[in-house]
C-alpha positions in Angstrom: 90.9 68.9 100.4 89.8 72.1 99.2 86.2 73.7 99.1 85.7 72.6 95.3 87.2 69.0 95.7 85.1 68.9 98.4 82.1 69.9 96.2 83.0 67.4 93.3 84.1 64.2 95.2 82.2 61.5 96.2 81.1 60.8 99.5 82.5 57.9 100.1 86.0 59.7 99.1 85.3 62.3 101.4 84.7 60.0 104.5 87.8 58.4 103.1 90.0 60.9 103.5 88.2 62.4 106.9 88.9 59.2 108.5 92.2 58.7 107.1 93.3 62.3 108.2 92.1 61.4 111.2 94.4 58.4 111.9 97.0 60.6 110.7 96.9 63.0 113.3 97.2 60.2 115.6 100.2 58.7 114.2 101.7 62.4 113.8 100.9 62.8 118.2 102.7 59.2 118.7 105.9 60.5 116.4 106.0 63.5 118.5 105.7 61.7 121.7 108.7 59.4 120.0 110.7 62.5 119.4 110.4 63.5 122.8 111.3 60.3 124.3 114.5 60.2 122.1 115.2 64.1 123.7 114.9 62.8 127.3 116.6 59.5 126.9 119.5 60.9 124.9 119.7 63.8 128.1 119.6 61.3 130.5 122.4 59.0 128.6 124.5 62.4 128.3 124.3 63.1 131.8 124.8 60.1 133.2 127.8 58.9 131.1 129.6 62.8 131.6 128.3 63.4 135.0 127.7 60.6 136.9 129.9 57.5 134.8 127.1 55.6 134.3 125.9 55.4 130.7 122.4 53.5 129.7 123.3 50.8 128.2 119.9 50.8 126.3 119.7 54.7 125.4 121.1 54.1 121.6 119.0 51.2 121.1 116.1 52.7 121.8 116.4 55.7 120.3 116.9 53.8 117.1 113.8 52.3 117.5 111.7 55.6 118.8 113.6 57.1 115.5 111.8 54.5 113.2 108.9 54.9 114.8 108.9 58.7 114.5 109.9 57.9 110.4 107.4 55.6 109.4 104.1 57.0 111.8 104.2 60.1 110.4 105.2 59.0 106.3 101.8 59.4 105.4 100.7 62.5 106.8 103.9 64.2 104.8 102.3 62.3 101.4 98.6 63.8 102.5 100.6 67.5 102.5 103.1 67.1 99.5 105.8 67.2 101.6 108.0 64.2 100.1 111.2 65.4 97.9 110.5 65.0 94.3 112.2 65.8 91.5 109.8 66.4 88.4 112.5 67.2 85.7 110.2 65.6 83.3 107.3 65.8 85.1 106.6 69.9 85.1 106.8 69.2 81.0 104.1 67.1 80.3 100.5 68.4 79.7 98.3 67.7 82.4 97.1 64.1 80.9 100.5 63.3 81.0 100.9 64.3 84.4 97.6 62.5 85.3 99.3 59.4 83.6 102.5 59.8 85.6 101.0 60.9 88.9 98.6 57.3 88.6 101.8 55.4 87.8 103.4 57.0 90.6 101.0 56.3 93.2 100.0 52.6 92.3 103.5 51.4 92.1 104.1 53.1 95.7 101.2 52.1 96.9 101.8 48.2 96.2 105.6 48.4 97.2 104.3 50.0 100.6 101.5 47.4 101.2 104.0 44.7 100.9 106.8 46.4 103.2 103.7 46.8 105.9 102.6 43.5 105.5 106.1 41.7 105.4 107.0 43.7 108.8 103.8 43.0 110.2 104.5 39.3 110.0 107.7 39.9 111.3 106.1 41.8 114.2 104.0 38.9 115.4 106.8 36.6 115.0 109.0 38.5 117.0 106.5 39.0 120.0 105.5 35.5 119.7 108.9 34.7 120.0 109.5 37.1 122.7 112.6 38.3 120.9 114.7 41.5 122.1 116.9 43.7 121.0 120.9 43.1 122.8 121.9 42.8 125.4 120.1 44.4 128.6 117.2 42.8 126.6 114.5 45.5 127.4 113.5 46.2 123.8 111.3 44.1 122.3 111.6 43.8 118.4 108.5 43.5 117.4 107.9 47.2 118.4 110.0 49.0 115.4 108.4 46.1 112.9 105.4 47.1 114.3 106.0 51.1 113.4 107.2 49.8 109.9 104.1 47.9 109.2 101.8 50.3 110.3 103.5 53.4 108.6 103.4 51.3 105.6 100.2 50.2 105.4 99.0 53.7 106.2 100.8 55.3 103.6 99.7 52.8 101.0 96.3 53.7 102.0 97.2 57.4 101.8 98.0 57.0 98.3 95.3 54.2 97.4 93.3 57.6 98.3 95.1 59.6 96.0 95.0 57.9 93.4 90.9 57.7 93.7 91.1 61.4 94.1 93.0 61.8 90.9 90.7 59.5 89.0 87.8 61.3 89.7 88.5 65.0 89.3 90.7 63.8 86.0 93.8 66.5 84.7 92.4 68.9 86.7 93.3 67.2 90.3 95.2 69.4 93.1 97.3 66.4 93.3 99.0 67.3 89.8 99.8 70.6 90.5 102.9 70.8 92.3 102.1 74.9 93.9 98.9 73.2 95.8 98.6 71.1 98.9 96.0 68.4 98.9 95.1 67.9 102.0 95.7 70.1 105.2 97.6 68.2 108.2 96.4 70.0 111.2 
């Protein structure tokens, strides 16, 4: 947020956002820690299978899943900057009540379709650990892990824009949010 949001918003908005950012950075360190781990699994799969004959049988598998993981954990902290692809043909010629309008739409229709991806995956996180179900056939992945990344990115990123949309309430046709040359919310 900038120094004038800051000055305008509630507090409760304010704490909002701190603590959401917060969780964000988190989720952004475990994505980087996933993007590493696909690096050094991938090497070690390369070397083994061209110099030594001995592939992993479990590198691809899991780099699918650290790949997920890296996708959805850090989904929200790209919303918070305004770093999502969008295409605002129609957008960039409305007035700004229009915009307001569209922006609101926007948010509330992404923020129920994320809630219900996150909770859907969610459920099918705790059915797959109660299960104890794995991924193929060396059987060291579980898969409730990359359910797990899904419904937690999910529900994060509806939260992110829950935010939003509050934001964009309260300041009105004036909101950062609308205009596309400003970013929100620093990710740091």
């Amino acid at each position: 947020m900038t120094d004038r949001q800051r000055s305008r918003s509630p507090l409760i908005l304010l704490s909002m956002n701190s603590l959401l950012s917060a969780v964000e950075r988190l989720m952004l360190a475990i994505a980087a820690l996933c993007v590493v781990a696909i690096l050094l699994v991938t090497a070690v799969d390369v070397v083994g299978r061209y110099a030594l004959n001995q592939a992993l049988g479990w590198a691809y598998d899991t780099a699918l899943v650290l790949m997920v993981g890296t996708v959805f954990l850090s989904i929200s902290s790209i919303q918070a900057a305004r770093g999502h692809v969008a295409v605002e043909v129609l957008y960039d010629r409305l007035p700004p009540m229009g915009r307001l309008i569209m922006a609101c739409l926007h948010v509330v229709v992404g923020a129920f379709g994320f809630f219900l991806i996150g909770w859907k995956n969610i459920e099918y996180a705790a059915e797959a650990a109660r299960m104890g179900w794995v991924y193929g056939g060396f059987g060291v992945i579980p898969t409730w892990l990359p359910y797990g990344f899904i419904g937690v990115g999910s529900f994060l990123m509806a939260i992110r824009m829950v935010e939003q949309l509050l934001s964009m309430l309260f300041e009105g046709a004036s909101s950062s949010l609308l205009n596309k040359n400003s970013t929100a919310v620093e990710v740091r």
